[in-house]
N, C-alpha and C positions, 0 to 999 in steps of 0.2 A: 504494500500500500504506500503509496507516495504521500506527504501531509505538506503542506507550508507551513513554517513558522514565519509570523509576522513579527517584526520587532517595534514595538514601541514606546518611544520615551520623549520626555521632553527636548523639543527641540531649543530651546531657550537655555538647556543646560549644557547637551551636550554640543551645540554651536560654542559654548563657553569654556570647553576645554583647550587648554594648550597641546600645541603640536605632543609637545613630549606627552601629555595623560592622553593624547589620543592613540599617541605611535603604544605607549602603553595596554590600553585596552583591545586595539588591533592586533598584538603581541600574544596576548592571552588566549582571543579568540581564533588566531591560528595554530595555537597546540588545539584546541576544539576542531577546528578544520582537516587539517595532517590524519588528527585520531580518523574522523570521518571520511575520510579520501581513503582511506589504507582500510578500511572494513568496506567501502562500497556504495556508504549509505550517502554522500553528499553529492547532490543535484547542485542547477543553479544558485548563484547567492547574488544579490543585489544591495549594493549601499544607496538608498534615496538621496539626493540631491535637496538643499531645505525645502519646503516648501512656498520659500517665495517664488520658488522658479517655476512653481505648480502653476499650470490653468486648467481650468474644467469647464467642461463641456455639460450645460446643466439642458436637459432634453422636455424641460416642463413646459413648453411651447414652440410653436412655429414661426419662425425657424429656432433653430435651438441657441441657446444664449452662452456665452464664450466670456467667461471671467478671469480673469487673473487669479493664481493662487488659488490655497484648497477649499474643496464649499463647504467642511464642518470646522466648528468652529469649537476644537476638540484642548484638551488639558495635558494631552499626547498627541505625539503625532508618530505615523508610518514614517518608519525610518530608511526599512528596509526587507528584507525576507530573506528564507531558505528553501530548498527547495531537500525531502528528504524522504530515502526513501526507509521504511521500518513495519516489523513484522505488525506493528499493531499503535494504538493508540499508548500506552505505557511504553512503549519504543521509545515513541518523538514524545513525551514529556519527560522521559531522561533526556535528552538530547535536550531540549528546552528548559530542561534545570541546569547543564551542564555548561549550555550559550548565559545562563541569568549570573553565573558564578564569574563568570570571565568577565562579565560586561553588567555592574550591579546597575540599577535601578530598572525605572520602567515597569515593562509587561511583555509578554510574548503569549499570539494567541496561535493554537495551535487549529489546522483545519483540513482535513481531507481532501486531495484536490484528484481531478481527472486532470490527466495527462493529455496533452495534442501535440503535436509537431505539424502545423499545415504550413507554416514556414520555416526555413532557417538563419537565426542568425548565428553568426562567426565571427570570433576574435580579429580586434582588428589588423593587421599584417604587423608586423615586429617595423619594417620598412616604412610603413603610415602611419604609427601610431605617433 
């Protein structure tokens, strides 16, 4: 079963960490990553960009309205995900206690996801990046 974990925390906080407590927390949660790469179970991971850079597409009329930035107006915010795969739900909540240790505050919701591939995307070339 694949799950997502969502990660979220205040963006007001962790936008206020210094390089070094970030290179830190990134540090920790790649011994979490390595472990999960070497058993199998780690899919995509996504680090969110703030959400100022957010716009949304709200679909409540015609034509559909295009705002700047996220439409809830939340005490957390989507930081980022995982993408994982485990034999069950107590799987990805180890795995999700094991990301909360690395990387304290916040919330991580865990949630079942179906899988698609109807496109591909691919790393950007070593040459263009």
């Amino acid at each position: 079963m694949h799950y997502a974990i969502l990660c979220y925390h205040s963006e007001d906080v962790v936008c206020a960490w210094s390089k070094e407590e970030d290179d830190a927390v990134m540090a920790r949660l790649m011994v979490v990553h390595d472990r999960l790469i070497r058993e199998g179970k780690l899919g995509p991971v996504a680090r969110l960009l703030p959400t100022s850079t957010a716009t949304t597409l709200r679909k409540t009329s015609e034509p559909a309205l295009v705002i700047d930035g996220p439409f809830a107006e939340t005490k957390e915010q989507l930081l980022g995900f995982y993408v994982v795969e485990c034999r069950d739900l107590e799987d990805a909540l180890d795995i999700a206690r094991e990301l909360g240790r690395a990387n304290p505050g916040g919330c991580y919701e865990i949630r079942p996801i179906a899988v698609m591939f109807p496109g591909a995307l691919s790393a950007p070339d070593a040459a263009t990046a």
